[in-house]
BARO-598177 format. One record per residue: residue in three letters; x, y, z of N, C-alpha, C, O in turn. Coordinates in nm, 2 decimals. Atoms other than C-alpha are relative to their C-alpha. Example, Ala and Ser with C-alpha at 12.3 -4.5 7.8 and 13.67 -1.06 7.14 Angstrom:
2
ATOM rest n.east n.north   n.up ca.east ca.north  ca.up c.east c.north   c.up o.east o.north   o.up
ATOM  ALA   0.09   -0.12   0.00    1.23    -0.45   0.78   0.09    0.12   0.00   0.19    0.12   0.07
ATOM  SER  -0.09   -0.11   0.00    1.37    -0.11   0.71  -0.08    0.11   0.08  -0.03    0.22   0.09
END
This chain:
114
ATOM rest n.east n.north   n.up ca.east ca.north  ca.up c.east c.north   c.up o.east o.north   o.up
ATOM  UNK   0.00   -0.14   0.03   -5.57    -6.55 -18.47   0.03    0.08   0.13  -0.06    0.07   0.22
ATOM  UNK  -0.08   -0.11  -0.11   -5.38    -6.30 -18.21  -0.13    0.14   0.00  -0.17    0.20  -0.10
ATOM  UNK   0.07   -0.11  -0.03   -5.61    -6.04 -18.04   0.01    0.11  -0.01  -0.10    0.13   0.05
ATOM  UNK  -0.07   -0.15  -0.01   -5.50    -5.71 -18.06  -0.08    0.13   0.08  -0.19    0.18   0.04
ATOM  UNK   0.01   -0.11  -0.06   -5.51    -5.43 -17.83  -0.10   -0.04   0.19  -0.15    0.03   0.28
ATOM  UNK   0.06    0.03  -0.17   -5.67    -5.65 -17.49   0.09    0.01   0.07   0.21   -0.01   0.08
ATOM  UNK  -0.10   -0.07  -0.17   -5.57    -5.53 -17.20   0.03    0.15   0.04   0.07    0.19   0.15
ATOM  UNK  -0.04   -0.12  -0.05   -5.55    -5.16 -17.24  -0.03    0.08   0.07   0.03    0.16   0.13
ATOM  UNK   0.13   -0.14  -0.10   -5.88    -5.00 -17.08   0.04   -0.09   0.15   0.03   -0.02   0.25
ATOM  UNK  -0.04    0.06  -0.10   -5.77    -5.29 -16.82   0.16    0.04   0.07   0.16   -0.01   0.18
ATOM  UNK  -0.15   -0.05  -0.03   -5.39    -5.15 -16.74   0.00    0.17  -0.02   0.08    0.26   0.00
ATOM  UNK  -0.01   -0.19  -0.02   -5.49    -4.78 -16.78   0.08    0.05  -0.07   0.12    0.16  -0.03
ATOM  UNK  -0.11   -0.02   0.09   -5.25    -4.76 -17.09  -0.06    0.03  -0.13  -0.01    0.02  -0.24
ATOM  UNK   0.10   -0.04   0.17   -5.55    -4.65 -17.34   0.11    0.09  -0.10   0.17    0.05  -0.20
ATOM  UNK  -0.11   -0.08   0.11   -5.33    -4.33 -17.46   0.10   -0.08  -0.06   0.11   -0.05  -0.18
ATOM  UNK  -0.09    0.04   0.05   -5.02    -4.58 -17.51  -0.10   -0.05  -0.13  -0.09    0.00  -0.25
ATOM  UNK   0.09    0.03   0.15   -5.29    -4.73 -17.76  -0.02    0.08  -0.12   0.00    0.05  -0.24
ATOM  UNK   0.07   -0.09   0.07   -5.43    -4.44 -17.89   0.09    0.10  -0.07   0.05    0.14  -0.18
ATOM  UNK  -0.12   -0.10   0.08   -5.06    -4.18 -17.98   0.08   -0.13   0.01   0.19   -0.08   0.04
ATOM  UNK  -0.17    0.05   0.13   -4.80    -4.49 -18.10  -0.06   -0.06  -0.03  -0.17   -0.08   0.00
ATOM  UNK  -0.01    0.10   0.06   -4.77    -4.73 -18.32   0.00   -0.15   0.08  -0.06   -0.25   0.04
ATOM  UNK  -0.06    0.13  -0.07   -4.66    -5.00 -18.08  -0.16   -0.09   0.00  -0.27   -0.03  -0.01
ATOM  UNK   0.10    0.05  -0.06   -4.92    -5.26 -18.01   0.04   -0.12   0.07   0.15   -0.18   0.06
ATOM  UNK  -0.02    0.11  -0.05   -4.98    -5.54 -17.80  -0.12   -0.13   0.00  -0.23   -0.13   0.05
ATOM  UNK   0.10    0.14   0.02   -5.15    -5.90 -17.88   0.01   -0.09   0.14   0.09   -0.08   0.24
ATOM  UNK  -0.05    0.12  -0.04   -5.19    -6.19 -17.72  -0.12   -0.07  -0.05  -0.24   -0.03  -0.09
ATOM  UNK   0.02    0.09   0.07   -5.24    -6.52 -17.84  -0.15   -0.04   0.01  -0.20   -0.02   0.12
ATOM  UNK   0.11    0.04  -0.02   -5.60    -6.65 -17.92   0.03   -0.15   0.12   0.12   -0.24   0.12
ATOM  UNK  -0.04    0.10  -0.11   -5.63    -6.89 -17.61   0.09   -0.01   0.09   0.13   -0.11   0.12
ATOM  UNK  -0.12   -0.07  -0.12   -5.39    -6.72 -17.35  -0.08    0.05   0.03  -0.15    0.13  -0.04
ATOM  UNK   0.04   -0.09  -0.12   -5.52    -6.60 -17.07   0.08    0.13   0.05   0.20    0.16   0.03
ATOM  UNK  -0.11   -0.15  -0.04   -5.43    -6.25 -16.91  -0.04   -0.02   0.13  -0.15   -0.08   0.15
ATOM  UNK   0.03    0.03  -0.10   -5.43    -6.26 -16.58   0.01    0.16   0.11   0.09    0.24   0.07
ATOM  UNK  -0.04   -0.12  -0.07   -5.45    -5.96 -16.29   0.06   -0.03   0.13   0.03   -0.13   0.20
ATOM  UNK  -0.11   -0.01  -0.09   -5.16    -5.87 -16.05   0.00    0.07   0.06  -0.02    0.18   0.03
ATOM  UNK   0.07   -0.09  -0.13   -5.21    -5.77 -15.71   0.15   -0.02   0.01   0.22   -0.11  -0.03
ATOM  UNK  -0.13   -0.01  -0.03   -4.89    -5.65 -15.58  -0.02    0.05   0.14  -0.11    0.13   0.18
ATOM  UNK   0.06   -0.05  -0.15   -4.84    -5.65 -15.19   0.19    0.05   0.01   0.29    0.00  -0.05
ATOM  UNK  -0.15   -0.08  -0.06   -4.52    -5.43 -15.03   0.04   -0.01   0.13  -0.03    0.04   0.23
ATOM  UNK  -0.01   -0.01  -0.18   -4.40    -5.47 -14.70   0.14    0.09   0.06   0.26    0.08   0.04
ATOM  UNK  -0.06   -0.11  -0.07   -4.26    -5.19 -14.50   0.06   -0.03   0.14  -0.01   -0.07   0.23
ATOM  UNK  -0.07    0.00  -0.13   -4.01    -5.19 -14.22   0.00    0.13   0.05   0.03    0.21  -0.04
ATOM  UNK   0.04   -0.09   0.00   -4.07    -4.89 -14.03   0.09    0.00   0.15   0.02   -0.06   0.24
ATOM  UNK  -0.08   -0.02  -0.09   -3.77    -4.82 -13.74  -0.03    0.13   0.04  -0.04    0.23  -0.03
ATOM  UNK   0.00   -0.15  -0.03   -3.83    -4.57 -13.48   0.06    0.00   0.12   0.04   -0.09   0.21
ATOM  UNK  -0.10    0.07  -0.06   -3.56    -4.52 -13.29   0.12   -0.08   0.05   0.18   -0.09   0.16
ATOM  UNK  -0.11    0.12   0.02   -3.32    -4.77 -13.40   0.09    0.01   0.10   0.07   -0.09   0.16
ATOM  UNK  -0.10   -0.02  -0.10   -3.04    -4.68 -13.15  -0.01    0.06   0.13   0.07    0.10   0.21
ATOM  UNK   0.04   -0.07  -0.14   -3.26    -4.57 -12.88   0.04    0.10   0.12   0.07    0.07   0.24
ATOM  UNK  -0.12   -0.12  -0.05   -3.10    -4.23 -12.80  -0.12    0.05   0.05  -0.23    0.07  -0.01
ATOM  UNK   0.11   -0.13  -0.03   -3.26    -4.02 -12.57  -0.05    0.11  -0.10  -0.01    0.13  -0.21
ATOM  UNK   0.05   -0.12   0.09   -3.48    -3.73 -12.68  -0.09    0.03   0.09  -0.15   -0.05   0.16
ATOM  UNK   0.08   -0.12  -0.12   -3.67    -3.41 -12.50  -0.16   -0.02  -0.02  -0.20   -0.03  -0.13
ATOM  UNK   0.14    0.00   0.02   -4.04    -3.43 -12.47  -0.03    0.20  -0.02   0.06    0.27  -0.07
ATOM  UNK   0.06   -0.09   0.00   -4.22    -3.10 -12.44   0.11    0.10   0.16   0.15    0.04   0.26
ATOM  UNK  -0.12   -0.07  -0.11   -3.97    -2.86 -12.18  -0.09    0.04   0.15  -0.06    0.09   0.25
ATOM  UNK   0.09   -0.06  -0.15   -4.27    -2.80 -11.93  -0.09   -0.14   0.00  -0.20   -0.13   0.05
ATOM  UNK   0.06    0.19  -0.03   -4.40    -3.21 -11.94   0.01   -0.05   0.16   0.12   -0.08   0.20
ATOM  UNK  -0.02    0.03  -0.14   -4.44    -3.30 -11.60   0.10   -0.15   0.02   0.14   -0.21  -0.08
ATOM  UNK  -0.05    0.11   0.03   -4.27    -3.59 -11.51  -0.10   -0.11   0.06  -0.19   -0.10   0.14
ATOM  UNK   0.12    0.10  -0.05   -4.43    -3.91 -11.51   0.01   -0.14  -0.11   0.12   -0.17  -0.16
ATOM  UNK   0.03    0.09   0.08   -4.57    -4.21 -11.73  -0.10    0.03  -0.07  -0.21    0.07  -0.04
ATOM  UNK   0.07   -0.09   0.08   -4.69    -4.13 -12.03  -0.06   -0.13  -0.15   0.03   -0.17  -0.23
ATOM  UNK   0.09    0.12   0.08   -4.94    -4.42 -12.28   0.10    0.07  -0.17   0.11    0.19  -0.17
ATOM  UNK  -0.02   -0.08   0.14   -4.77    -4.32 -12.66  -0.04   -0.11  -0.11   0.00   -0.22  -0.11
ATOM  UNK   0.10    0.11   0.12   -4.99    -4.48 -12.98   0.08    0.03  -0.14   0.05    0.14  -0.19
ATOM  UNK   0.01   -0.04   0.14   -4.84    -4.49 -13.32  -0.09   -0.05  -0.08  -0.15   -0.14  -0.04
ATOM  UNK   0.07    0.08   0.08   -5.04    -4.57 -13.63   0.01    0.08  -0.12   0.07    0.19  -0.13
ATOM  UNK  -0.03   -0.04   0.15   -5.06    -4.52 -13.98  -0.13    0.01  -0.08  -0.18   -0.09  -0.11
ATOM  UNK   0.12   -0.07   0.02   -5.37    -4.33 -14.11  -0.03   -0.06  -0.14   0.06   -0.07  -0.22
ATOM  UNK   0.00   -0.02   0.16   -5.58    -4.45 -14.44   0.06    0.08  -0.05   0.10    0.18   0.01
ATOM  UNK  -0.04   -0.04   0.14   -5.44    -4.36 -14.78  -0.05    0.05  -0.07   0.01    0.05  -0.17
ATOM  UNK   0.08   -0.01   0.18   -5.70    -4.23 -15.04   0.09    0.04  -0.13   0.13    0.14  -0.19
ATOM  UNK  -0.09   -0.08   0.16   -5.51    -4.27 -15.34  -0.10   -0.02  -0.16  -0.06   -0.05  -0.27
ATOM  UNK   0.09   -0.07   0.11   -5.79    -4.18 -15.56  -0.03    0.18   0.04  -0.12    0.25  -0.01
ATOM  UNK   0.03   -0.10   0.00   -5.73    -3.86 -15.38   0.08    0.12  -0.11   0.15    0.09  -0.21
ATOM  UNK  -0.07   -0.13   0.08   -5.59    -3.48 -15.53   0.13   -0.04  -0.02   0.20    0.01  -0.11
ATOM  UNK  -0.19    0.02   0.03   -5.23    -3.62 -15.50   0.02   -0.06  -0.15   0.12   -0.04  -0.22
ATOM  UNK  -0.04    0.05   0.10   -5.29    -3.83 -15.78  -0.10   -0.05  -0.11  -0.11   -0.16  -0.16
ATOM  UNK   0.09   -0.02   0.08   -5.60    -3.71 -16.00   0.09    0.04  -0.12   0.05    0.02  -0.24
ATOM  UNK  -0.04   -0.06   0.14   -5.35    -3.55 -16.23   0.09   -0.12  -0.07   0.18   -0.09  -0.15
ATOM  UNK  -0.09    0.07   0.05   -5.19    -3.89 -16.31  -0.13   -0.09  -0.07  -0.20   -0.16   0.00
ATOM  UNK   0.09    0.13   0.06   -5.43    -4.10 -16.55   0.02   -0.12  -0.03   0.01   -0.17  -0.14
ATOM  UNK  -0.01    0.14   0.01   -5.37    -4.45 -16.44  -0.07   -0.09   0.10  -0.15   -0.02   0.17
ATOM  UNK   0.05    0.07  -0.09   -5.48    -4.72 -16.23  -0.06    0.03   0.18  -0.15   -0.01   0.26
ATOM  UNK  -0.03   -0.07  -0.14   -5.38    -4.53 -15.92  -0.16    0.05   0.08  -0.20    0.04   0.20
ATOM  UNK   0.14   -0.07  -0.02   -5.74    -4.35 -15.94  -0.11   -0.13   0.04  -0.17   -0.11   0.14
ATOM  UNK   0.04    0.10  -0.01   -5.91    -4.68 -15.94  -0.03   -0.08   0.15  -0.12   -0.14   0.19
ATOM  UNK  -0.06    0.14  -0.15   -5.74    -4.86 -15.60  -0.12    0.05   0.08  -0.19   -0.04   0.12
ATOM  UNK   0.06    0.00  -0.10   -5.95    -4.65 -15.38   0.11    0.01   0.11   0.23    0.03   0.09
ATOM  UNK  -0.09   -0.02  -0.09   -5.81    -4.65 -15.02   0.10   -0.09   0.10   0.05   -0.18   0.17
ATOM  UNK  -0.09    0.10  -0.03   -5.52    -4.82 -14.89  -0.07    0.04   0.15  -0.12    0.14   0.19
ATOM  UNK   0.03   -0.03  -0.15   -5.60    -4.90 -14.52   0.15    0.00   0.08   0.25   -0.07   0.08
ATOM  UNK  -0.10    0.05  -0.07   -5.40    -4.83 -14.29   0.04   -0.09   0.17  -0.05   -0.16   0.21
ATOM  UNK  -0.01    0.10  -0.11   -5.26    -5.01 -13.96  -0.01    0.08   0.16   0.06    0.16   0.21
ATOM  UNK   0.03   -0.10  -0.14   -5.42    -4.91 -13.60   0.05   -0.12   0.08   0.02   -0.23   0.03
ATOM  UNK  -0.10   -0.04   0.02   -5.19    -4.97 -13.39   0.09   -0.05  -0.06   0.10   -0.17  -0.09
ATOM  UNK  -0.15    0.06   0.05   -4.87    -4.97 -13.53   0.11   -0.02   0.11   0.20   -0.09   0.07
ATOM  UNK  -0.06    0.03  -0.09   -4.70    -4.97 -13.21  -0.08    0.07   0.12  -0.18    0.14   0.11
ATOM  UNK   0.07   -0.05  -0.14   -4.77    -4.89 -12.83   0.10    0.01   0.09   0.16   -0.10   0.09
ATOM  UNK  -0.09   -0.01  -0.05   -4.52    -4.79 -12.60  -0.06    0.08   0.13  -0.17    0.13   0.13
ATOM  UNK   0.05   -0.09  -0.08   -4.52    -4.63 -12.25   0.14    0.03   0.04   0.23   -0.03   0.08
ATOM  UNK  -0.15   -0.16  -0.07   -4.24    -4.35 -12.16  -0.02    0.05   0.11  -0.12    0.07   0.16
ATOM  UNK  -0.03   -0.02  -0.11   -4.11    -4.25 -11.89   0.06    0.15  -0.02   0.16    0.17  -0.08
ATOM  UNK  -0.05   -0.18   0.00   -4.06    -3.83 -11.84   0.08    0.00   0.15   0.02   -0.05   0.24
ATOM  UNK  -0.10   -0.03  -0.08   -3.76    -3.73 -11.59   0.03    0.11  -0.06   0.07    0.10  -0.17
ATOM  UNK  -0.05   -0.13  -0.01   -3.69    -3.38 -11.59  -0.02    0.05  -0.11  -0.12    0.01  -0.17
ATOM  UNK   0.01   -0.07   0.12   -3.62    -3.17 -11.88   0.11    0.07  -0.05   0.20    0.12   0.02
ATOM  UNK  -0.12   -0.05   0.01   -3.39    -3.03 -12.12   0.10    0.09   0.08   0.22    0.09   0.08
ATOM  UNK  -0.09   -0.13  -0.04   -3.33    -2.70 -11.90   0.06   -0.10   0.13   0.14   -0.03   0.18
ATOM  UNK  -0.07    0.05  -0.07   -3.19    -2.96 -11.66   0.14   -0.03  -0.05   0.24   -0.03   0.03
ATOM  UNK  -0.11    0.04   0.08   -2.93    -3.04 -11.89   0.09    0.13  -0.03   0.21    0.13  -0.06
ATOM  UNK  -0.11   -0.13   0.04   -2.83    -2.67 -11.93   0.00    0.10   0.12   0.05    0.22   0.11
ATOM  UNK  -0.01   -0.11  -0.11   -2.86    -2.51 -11.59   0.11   -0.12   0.14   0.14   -0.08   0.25
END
């Protein structure tokens, strides 16, 4: 005998249950299983490493520069008005550092225009 309707409060798809017709079974003795999905991001900065101006009154010098990529709360306001899983995840972490670099300051744009 086919189960009907597991899985929905599990997938966040109650309303699909609740306004159509459609339904979804699965077989008595089938397992359902949960799917973690991982993404991986390439994140170029830079790519063709063309100069560019710092601040026009930067002294010159050597200068420490940190990137990183701040938690996520995506159970926050961005995506309360979406009623799905999304609310659930809680917070993506994010990556401290994401890079580390040290720059080197030589003059400034008004050099370039006087």
């Amino acid at each position: 005998m086919d189960v009907p309707h597991k899985g929905y409060s599990e997938s966040g798809t109650l309303d699909s249950r609740d306004n159509f017709k459609y339904r979804e079974y699965v077989k008595e003795g089938q397992s359902m299983y949960k799917i973690t999905e991982t993404t991986e991001i390439t994140i170029k900065v830079n790519k063709d490493n063309i100069n560019f101006y710092t601040h026009a009154h930067m002294p010159d010098g050597e200068y420490y520069i940190r990137v990183w990529m701040a938690d996520i709360n995506l159970a926050s306001n961005n995506f309360t008005s979406i009623n799905n899983a999304y609310n659930l995840l809680g917070t993506l972490k994010g990556i401290v550092p994401l890079d580390e670099i040290i720059i080197t300051v030589k003059g400034s744009m008004y050099d370039d225009t006087n």
